[in-house]
TORPA-4810 file (N, C-alpha, C, O; in nm, 3 decimals):
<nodes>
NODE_1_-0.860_-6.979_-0.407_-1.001_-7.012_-0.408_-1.029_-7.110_-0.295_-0.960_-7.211_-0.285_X
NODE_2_-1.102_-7.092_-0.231_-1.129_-7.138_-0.098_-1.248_-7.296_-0.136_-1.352_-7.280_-0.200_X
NODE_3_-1.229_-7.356_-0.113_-1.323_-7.514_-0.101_-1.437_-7.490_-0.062_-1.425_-7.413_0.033_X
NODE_4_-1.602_-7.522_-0.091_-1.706_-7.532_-0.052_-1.688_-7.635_0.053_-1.621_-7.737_0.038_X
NODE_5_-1.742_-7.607_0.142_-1.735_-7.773_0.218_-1.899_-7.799_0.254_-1.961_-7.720_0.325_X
NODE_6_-1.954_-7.908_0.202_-2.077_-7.964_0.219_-2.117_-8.104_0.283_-2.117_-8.206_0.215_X
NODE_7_-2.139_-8.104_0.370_-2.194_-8.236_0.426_-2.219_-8.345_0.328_-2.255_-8.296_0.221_X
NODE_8_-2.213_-8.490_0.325_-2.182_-8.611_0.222_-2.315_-8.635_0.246_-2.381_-8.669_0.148_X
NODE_9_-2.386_-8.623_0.382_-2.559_-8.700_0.429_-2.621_-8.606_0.340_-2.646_-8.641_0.225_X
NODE_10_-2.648_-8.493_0.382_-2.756_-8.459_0.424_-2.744_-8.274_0.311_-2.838_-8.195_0.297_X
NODE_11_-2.619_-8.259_0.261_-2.583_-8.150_0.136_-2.587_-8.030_0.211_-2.572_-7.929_0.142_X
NODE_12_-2.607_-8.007_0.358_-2.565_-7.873_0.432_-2.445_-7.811_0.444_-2.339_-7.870_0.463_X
NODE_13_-2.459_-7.679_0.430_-2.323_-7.623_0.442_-2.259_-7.653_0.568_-2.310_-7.609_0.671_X
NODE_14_-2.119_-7.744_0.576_-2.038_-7.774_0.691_-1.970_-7.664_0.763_-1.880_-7.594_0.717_X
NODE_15_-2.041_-7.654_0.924_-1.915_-7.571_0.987_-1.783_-7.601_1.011_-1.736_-7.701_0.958_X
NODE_16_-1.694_-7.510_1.100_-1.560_-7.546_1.070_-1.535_-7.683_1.162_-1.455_-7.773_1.135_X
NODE_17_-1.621_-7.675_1.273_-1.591_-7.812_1.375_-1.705_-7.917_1.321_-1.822_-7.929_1.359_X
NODE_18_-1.634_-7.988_1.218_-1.739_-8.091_1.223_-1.645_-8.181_1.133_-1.532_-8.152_1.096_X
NODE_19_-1.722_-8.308_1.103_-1.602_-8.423_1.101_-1.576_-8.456_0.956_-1.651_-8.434_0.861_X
NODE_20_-1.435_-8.521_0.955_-1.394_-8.486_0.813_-1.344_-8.705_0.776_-1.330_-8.801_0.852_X
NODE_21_-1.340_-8.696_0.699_-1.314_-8.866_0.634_-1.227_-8.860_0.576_-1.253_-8.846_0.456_X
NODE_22_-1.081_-8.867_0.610_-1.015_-8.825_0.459_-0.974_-8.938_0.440_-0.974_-9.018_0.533_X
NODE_23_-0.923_-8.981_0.292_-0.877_-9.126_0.212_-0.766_-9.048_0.089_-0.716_-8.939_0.062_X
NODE_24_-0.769_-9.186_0.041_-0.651_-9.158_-0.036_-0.732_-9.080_-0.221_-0.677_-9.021_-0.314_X
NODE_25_-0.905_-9.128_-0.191_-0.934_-9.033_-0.344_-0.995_-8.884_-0.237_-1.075_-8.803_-0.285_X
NODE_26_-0.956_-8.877_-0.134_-1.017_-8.697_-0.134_-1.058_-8.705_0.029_-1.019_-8.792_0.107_X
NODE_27_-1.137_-8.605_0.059_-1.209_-8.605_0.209_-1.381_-8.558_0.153_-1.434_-8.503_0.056_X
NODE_28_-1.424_-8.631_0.305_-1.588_-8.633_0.295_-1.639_-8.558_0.433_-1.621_-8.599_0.548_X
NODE_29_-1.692_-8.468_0.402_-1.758_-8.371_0.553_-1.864_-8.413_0.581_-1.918_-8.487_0.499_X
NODE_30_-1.928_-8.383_0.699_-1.987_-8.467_0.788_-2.031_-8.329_0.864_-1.935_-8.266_0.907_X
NODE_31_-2.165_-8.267_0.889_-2.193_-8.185_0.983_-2.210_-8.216_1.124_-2.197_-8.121_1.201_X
NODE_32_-2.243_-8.367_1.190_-2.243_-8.371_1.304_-2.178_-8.524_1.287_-2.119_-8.561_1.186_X
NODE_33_-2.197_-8.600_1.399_-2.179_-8.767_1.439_-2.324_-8.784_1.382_-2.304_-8.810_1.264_X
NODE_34_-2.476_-8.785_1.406_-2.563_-8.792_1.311_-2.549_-8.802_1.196_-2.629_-8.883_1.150_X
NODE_35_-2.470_-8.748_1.105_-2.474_-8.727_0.989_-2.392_-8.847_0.906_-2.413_-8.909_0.802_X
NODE_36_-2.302_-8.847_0.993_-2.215_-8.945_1.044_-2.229_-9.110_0.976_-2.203_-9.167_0.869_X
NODE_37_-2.287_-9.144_1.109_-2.364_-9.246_1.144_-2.413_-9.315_1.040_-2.365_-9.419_0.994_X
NODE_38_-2.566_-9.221_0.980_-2.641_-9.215_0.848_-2.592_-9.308_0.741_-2.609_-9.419_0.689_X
NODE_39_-2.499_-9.165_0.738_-2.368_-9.236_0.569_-2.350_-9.346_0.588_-2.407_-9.427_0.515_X
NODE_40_-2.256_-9.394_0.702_-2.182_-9.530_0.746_-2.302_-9.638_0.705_-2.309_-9.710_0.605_X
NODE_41_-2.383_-9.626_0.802_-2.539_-9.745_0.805_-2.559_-9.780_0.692_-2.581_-9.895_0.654_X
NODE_42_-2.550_-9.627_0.594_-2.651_-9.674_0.421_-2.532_-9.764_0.355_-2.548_-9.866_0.287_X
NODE_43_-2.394_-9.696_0.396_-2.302_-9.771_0.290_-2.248_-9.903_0.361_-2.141_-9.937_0.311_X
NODE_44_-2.283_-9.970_0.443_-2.271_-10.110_0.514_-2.392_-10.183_0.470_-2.381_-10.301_0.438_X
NODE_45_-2.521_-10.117_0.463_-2.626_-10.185_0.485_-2.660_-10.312_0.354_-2.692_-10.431_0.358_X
NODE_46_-2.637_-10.221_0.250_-2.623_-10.312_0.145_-2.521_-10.464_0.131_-2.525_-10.560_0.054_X
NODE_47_-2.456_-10.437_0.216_-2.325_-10.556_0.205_-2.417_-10.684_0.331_-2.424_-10.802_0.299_X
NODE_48_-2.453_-10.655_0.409_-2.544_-10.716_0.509_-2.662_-10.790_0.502_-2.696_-10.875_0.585_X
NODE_49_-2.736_-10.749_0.379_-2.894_-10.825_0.307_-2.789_-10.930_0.203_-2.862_-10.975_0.115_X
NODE_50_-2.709_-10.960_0.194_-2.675_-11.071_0.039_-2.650_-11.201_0.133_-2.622_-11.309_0.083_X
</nodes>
């Protein structure tokens, strides 16, 4: 059975060249550096306003 792979931003179906996050609970797809970016910003941004 083959893996859906979906973008973490933005819930688009990921092509095969596009960027991957992997860690130790799993990997996170990414359709472009845009998409990228996004994720990173939202999940920093909160740590930055306290």
């Amino acid at each position: 059975m083959m893996k859906r792979r979906v973008c973490s931003h933005d819930m688009f179906a990921v092509p095969d060249s596009s960027f991957v996050l992997k860690g130790m609970g799993g990997e996170m797809y990414f359709c472009n550096l845009r998409c990228f970016c996004l994720w990173s910003v939202q999940k920093v941004e909160p740590f930055c306003r306290r």
